[in-house]
N, C-alpha and C positions, 0 to 999 in steps of 0.2 A: 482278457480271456479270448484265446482262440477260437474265430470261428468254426463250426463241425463242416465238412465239404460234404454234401453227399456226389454222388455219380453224373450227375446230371450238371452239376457246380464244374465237376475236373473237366467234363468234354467240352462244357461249353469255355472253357481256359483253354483246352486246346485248342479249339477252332480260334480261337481269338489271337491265339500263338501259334503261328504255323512253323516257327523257326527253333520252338523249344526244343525237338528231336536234332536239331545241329546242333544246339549249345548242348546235350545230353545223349552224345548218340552210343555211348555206354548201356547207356537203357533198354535201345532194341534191342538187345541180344540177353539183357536181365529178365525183361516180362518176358513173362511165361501166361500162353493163353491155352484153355483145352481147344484139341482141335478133334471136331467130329471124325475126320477123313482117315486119322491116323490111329485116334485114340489112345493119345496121349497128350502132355503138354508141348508147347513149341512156343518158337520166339515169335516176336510179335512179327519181324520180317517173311517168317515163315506163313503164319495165320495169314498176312496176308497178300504172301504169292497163293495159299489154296482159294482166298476169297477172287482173286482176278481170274482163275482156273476155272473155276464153277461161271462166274461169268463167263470166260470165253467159252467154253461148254455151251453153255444156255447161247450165245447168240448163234455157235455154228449151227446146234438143232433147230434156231428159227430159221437161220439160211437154208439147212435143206427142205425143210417145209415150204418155204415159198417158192423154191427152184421146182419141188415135185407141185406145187400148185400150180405154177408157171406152164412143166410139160403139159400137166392135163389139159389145161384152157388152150394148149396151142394142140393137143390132139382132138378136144373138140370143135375147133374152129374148123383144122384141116375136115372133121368130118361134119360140118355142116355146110359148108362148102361145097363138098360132095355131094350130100343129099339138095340142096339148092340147087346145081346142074342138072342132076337128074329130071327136077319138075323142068326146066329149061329145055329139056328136050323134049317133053312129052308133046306126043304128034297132033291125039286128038285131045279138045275138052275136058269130053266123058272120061279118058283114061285119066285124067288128074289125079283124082280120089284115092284110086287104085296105087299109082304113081307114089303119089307123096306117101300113105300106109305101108308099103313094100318098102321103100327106103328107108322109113323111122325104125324099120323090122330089122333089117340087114343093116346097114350102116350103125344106125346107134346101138344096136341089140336088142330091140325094145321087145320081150316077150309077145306080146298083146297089140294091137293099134288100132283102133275104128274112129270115125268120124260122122257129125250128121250136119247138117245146112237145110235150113228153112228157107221160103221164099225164092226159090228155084227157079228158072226159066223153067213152063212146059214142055221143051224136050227132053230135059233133064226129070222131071217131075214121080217116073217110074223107076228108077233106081236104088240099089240100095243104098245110098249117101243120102237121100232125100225120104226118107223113109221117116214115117209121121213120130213128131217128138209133143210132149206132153206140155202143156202151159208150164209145169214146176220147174223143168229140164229148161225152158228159155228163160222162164225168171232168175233161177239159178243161176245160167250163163248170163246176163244180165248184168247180176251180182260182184262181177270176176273181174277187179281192176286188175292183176295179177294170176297168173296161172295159180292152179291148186293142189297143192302135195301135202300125200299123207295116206295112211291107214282106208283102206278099201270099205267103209261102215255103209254095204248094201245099198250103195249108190247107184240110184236108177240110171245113170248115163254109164255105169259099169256093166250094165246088164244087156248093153248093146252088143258087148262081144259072147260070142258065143261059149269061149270058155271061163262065164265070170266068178262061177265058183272056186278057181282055179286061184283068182286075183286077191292078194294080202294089201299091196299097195297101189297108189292110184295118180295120176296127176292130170289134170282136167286144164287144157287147155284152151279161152274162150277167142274166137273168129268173126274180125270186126273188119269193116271198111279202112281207109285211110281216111281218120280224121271225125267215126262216126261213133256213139256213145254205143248205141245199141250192138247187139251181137244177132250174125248170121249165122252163129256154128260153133258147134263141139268137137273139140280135141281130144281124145280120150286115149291117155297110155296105159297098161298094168302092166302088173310084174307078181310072182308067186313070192317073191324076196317082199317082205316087210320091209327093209330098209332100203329099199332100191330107193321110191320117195317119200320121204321126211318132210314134216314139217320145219325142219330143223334147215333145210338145204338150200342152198341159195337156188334162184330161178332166174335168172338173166340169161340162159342161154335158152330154157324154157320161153322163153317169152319173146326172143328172136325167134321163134321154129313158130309160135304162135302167130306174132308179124309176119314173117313169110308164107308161112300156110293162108293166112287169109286174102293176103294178097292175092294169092295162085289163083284161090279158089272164088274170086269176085267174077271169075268170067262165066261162072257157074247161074249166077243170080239175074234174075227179071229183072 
């Protein structure tokens, strides 16, 4: 009695016979498979030049994804490099603050910018950079091994900017020494665009603007 093959039986014959289409090549041009793309039947040569098609399709679309992922990180390098020189030339101190908040504005677009630092040199101590923050606001920053994006949920370090009713979305970045656990400072972006920051978004360039911000601003601290 002949055994019954099911589908699963004939591929795995085929794989097992890769030479059976040269002993049979009558065959490609007999099968006949549906094909989605035409909507109709076609030979199996045919089926599958569409399946290589759809693949080379699918790989250009990840090429140009990665090429427009490419421009962007080299249009924000070029522009944090910018705003980097900028703190570089600042004359005084005191103008830092001011300095780095003007550039994150202009340079990256940033709707919104403020900052605050605790533990201040006395000179510095009456400014608005130094303007008294709550236990919650340094525990929080504290908290922050990573910058924090996402949805604007009436957050007190949001409330720093004067226009925070304004602010949908938000990203908190926190201002540390080199090398030191604790935090001396708030970073605080908004934007009225909900999506501008995502939790979804990557923050690696966030978190270099946060490294160099704190850096700047250690000449700040007692």
């Amino acid at each position: 009695m002949t055994a019954q093959l099911d589908s699963q039986s004939v591929a795995q014959y085929l794989l097992d016979h890769p030479h059976f289409f040269d002993a049979h090549a009558d065959l490609l041009a007999q099968v006949k498979l549906a094909s989605p793309v035409v909507g109709r039947a076609v030979s199996l040569q045919e089926r599958q030049m569409e399946v290589l098609r759809h693949k080379y399709h699918a790989l250009e679309l990840r090429l140009a994804e990665l090429v427009r992922i490419g421009h962007e990180n080299d249009e924000i390098a070029q522009k944090f490099q910018q705003w980097a020189r900028t703190l570089l030339l600042a004359r005084n101190d005191v103008d830092l603050p001011h300095v780095l908040i003007d550039g994150l504005q202009s340079i990256f677009s940033v709707p919104y910018a403020t900052l605050r630092l605790w533990g201040v040199a006395p000179d510095f101590a009456h400014t608005w950079f130094a303007a008294d923050v709550s236990d919650d606001a340094r525990l929080f920053a504290n908290g922050l091994n990573t910058p924090f994006c996402g949805r604007n949920n009436d957050f007190e370090v949001a409330a720093w900017i004067d226009e925070a009713q304004a602010i949908e979305s938000v990203a908190i970045l926190p201002l540390r020494s080199d090398g030191a656990t604790g935090t001396f400072g708030l970073l605080v972006l908004g934007s009225p665009d909900a999506s501008r920051f995502t939790s979804e978004m990557a923050t690696d360039f966030l978190a270099r603007i946060g490294d160099c911000a704190g850096a700047a601003m250690t000449c700040l601290l007692d």
